[in-house]
py3Dmol code that shows the C-alpha trace and the ligand (Angstrom):
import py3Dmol

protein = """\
ATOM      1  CA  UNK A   1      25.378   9.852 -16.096  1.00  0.00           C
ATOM      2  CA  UNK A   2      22.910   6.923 -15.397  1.00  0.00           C
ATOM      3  CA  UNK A   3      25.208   6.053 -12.348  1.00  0.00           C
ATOM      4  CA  UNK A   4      25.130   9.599 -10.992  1.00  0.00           C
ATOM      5  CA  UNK A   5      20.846   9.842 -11.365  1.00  0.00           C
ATOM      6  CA  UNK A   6      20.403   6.383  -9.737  1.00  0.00           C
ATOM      7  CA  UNK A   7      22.540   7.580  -7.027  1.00  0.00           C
ATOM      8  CA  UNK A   8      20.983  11.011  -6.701  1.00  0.00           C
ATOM      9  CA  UNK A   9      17.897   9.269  -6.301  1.00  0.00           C
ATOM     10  CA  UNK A  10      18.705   6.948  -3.514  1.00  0.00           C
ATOM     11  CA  UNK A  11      19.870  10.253  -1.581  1.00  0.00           C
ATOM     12  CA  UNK A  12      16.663  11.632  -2.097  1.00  0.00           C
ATOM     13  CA  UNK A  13      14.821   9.104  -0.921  1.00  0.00           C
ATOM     14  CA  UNK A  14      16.930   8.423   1.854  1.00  0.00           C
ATOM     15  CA  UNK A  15      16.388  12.045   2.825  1.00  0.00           C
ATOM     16  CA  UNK A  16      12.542  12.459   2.556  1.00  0.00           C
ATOM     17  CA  UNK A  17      12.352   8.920   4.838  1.00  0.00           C
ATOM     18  CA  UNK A  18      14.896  10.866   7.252  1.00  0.00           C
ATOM     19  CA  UNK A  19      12.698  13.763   6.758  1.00  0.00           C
ATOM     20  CA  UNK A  20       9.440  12.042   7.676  1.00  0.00           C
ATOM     21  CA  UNK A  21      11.705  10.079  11.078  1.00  0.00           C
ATOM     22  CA  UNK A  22      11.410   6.715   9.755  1.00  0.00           C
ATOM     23  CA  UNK A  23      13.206   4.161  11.279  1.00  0.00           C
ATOM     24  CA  UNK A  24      16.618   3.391   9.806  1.00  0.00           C
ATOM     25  CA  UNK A  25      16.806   0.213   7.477  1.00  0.00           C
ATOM     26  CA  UNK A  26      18.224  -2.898   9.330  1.00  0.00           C
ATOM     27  CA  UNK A  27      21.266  -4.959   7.894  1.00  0.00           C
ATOM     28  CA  UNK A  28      19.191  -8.411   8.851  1.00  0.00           C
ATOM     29  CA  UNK A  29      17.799  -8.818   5.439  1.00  0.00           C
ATOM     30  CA  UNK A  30      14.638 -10.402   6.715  1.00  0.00           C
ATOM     31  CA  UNK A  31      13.725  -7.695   8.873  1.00  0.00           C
ATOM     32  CA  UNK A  32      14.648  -5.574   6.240  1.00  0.00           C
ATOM     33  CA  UNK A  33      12.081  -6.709   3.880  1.00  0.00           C
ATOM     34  CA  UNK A  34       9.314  -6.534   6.504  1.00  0.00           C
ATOM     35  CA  UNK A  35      10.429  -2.782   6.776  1.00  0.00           C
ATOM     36  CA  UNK A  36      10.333  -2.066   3.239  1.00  0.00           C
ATOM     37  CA  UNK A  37       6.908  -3.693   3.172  1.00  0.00           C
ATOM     38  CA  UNK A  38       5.241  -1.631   5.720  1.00  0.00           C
ATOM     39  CA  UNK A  39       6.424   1.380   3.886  1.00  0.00           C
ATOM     40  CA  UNK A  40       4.808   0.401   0.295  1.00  0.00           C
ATOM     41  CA  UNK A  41       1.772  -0.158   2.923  1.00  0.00           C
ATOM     42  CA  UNK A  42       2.544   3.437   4.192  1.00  0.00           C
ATOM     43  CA  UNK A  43       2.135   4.845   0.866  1.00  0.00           C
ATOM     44  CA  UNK A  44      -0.621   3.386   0.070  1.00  0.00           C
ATOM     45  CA  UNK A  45      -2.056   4.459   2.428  1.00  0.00           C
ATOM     46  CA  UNK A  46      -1.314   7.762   2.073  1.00  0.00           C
ATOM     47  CA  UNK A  47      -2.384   7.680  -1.092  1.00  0.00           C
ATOM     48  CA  UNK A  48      -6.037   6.203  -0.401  1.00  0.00           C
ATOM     49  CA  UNK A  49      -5.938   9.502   2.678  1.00  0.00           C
ATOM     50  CA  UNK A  50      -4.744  11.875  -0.340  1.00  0.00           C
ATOM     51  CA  UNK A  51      -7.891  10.850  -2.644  1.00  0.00           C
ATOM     52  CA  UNK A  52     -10.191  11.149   0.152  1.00  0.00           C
ATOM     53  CA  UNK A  53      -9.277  14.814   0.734  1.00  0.00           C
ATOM     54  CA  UNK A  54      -9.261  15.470  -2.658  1.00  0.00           C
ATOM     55  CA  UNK A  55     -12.868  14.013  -3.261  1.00  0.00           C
ATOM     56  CA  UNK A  56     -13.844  15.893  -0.756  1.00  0.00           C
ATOM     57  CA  UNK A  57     -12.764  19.147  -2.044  1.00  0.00           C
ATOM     58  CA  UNK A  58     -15.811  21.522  -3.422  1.00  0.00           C
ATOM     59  CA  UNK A  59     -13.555  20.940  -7.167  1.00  0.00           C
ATOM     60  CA  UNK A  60     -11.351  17.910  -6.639  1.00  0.00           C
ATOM     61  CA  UNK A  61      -8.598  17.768  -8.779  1.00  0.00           C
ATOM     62  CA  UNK A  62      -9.306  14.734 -10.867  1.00  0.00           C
ATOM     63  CA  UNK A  63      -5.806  14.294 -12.472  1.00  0.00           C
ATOM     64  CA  UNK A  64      -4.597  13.776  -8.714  1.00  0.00           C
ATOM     65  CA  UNK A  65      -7.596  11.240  -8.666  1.00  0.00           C
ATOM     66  CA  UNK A  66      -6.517   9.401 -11.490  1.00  0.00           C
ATOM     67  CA  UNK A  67      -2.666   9.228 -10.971  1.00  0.00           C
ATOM     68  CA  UNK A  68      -3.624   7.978  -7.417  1.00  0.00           C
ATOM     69  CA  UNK A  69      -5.669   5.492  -8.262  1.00  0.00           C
ATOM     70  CA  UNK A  70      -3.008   3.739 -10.826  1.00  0.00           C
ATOM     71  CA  UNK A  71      -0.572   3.899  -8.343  1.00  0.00           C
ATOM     72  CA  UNK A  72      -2.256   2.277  -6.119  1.00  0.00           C
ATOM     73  CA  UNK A  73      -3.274  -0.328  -8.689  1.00  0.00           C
ATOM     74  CA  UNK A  74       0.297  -0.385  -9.767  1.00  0.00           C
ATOM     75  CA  UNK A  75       1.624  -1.053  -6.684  1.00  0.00           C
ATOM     76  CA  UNK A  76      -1.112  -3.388  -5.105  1.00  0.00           C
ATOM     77  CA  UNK A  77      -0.372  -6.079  -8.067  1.00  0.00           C
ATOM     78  CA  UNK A  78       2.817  -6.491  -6.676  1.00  0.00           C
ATOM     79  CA  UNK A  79       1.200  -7.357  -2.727  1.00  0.00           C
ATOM     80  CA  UNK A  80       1.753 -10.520  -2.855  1.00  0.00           C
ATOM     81  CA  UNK A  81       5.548 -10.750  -3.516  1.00  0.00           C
ATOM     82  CA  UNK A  82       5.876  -8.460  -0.735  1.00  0.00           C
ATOM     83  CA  UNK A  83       5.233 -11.957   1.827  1.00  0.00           C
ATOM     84  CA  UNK A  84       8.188 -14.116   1.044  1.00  0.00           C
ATOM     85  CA  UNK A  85       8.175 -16.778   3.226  1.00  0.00           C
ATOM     86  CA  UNK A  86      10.012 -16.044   6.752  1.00  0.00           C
ATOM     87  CA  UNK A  87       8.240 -12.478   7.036  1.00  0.00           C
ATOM     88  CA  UNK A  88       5.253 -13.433   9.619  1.00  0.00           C
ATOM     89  CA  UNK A  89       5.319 -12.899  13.296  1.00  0.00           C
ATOM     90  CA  UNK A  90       7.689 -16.320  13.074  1.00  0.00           C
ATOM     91  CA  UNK A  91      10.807 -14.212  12.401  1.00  0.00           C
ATOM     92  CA  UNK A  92      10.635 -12.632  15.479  1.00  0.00           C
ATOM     93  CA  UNK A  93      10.586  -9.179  13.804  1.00  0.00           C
ATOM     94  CA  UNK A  94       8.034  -6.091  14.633  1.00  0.00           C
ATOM     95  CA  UNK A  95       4.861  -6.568  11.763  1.00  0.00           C
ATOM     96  CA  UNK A  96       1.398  -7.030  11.665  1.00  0.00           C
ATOM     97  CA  UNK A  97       1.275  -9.493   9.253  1.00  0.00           C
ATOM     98  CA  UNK A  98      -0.587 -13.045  10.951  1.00  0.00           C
ATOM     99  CA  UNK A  99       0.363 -16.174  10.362  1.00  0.00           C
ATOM    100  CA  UNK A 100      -2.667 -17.375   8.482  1.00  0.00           C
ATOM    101  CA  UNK A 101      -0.853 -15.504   5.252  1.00  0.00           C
ATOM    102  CA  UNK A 102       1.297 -18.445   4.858  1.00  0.00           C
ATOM    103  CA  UNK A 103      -1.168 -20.772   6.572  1.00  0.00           C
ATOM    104  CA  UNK A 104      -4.329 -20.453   4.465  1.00  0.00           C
ATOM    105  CA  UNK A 105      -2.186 -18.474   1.306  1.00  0.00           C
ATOM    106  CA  UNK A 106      -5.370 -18.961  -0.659  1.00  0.00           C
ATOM    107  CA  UNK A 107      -7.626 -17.154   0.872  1.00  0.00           C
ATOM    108  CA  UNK A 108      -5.121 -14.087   0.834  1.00  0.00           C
ATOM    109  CA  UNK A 109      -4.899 -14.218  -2.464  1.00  0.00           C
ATOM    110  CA  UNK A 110      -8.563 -14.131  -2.734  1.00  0.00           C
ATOM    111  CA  UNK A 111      -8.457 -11.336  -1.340  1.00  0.00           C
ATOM    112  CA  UNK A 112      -5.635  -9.644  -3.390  1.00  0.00           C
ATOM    113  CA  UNK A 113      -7.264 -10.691  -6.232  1.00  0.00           C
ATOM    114  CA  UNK A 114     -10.873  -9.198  -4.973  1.00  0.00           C
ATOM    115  CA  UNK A 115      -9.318  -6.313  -4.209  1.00  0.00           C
ATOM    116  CA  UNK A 116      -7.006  -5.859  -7.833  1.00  0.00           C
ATOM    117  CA  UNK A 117     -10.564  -6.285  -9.141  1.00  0.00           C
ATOM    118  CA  UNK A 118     -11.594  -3.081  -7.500  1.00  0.00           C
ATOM    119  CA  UNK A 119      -8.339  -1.119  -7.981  1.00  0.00           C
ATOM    120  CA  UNK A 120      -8.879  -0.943 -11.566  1.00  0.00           C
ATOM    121  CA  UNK A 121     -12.800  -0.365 -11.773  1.00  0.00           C
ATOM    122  CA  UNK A 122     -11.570   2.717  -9.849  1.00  0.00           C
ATOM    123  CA  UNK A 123      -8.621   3.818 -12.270  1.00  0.00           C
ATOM    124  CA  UNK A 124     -11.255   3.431 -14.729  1.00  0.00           C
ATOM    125  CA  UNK A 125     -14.097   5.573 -12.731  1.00  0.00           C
ATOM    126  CA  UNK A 126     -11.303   8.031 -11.955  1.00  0.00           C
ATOM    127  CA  UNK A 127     -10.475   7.982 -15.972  1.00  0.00           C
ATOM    128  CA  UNK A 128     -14.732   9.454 -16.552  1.00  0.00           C
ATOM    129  CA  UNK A 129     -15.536  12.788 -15.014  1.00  0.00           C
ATOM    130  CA  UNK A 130     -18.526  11.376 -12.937  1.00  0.00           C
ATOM    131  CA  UNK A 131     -17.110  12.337  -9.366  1.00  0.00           C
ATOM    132  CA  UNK A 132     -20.115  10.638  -7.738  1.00  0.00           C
ATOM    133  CA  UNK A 133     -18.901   7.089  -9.352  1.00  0.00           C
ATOM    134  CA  UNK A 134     -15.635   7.825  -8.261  1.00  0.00           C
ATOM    135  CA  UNK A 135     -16.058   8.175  -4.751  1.00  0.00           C
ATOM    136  CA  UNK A 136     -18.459   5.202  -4.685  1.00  0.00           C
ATOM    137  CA  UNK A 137     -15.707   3.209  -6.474  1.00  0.00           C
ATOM    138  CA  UNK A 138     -13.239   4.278  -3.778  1.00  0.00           C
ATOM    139  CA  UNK A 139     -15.293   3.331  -0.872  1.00  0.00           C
ATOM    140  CA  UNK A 140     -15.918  -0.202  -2.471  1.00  0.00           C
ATOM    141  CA  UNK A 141     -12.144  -1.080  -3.181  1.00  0.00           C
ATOM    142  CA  UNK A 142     -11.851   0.827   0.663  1.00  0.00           C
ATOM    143  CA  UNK A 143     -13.529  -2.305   1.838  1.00  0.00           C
ATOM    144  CA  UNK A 144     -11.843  -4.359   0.056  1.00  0.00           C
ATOM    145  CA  UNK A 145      -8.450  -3.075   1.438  1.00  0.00           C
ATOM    146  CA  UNK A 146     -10.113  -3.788   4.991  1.00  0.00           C
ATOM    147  CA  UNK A 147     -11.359  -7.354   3.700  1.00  0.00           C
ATOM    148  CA  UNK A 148      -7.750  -8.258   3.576  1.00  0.00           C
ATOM    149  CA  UNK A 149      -6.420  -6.643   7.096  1.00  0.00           C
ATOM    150  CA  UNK A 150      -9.838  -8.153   8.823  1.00  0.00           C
ATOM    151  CA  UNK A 151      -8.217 -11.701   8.671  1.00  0.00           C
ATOM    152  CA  UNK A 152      -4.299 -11.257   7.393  1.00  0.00           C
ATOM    153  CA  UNK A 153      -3.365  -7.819   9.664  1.00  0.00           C
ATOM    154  CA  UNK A 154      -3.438  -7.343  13.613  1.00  0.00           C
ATOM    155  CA  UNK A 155      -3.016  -4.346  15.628  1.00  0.00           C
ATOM    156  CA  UNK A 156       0.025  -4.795  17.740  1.00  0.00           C
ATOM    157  CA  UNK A 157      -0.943  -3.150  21.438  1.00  0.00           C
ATOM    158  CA  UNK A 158       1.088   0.266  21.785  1.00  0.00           C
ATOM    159  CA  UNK A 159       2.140   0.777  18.310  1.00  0.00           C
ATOM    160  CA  UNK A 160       0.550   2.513  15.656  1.00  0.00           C
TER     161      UNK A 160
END
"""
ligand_1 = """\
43
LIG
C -4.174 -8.887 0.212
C -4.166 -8.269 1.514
C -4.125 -6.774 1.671
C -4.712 -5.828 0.861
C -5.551 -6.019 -0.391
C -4.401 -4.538 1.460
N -3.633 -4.700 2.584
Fe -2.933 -3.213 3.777
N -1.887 -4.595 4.853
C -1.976 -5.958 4.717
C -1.107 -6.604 5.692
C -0.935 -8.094 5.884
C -0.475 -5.577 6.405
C 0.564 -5.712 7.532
C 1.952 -5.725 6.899
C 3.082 -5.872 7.878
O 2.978 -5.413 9.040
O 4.101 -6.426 7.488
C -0.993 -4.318 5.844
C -0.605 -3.052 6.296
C -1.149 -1.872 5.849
C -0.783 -0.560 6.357
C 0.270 -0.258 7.383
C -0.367 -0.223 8.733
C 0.237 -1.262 9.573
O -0.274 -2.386 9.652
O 1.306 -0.961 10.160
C -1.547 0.358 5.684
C -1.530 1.870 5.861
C -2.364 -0.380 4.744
N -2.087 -1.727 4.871
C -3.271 0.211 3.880
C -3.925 -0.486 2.866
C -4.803 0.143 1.900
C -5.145 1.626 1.855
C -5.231 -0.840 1.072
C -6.138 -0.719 -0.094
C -5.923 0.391 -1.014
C -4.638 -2.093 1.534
N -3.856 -1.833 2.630
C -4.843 -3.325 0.938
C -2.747 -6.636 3.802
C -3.449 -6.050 2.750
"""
view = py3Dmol.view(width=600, height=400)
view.addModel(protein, "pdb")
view.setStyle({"model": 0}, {"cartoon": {"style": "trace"}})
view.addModel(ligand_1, "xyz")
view.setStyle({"model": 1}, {"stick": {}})
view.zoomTo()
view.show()
């Protein structure tokens, strides 16, 4: 039964990535892991868009707020396993990860840990029902999401 769930899973997700045309999963495990990496990125970012619609909404819905913010706390903790070493622009491999990740490590994790700091003062603004102090929260960990792609992320020309 646990067999048959896990696998019914898998499908599922292969079939909303098919759904959404992502690129197909490479066997080179490197590349791989760069690939799986920009999609955790993806969501998140989808779910910092999603919580910007919703504040905006005349009524947001705050338990979409909340559960949200945690995953985005939830995942972010786990950022900086996500740059094993061999996954910068070294590889060869499409990402916009820079070098100085690997090169100056400590300041990146400055910056992970700056911006963990702000992740949960917003799961815990998103836990009151002041919507004001929520959305101020979220523009202040916003920044600090941009902190960390001002000096560790480029824009590669003709890609999105
Ligand atoms: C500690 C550094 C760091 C933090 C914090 C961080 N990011 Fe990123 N982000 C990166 C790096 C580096 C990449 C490029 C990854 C790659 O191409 O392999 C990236 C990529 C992305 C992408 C994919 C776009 C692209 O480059 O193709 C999105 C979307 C994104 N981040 C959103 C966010 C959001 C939203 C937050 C905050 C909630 C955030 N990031 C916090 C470092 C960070």
């Amino acid at each position: 039964m646990h067999r048959f769930l896990v696998v019914v899973s898998v499908l599922a997700a292969g079939f909303v990535l098919t759904a959404c045309g992502e690129e197909k999963l490479s066997d080179n495990p490197v590349e791989r892991s760069m690939q799986i990496r920009r999609r955790s990125f993806e969501d998140m970012g989808e779910l910092f868009k999603m919580m910007d619609d919703e504040l905006k909404k005349s009524s947001p819905d705050s338990k979409k707020i909340l559960d949200a913010a945690k995953k985005i706390e939830t995942m972010g903790k786990d950022i900086p396993t996500w740059f094993p070493a061999g996954t910068g622009p070294e590889s060869g491999f499409k990402t916009h990860a820079k070098a100085e990740i690997w090169s100056d490590n400590p300041r990146f994790l400055k910056m992970h840990d700056e911006f963990m700091a702000e992740a949960t003062k917003l799961v815990h603004a998103a836990s009151g029902d002041n919507n004001a102090d929520t959305m101020s929260q979220y523009f202040t960990m916003g920044v600090a999401c941009a902190n960390c792609h001002k000096p560790f992320r480029t824009e590669i020309p003709g890609e999105k």
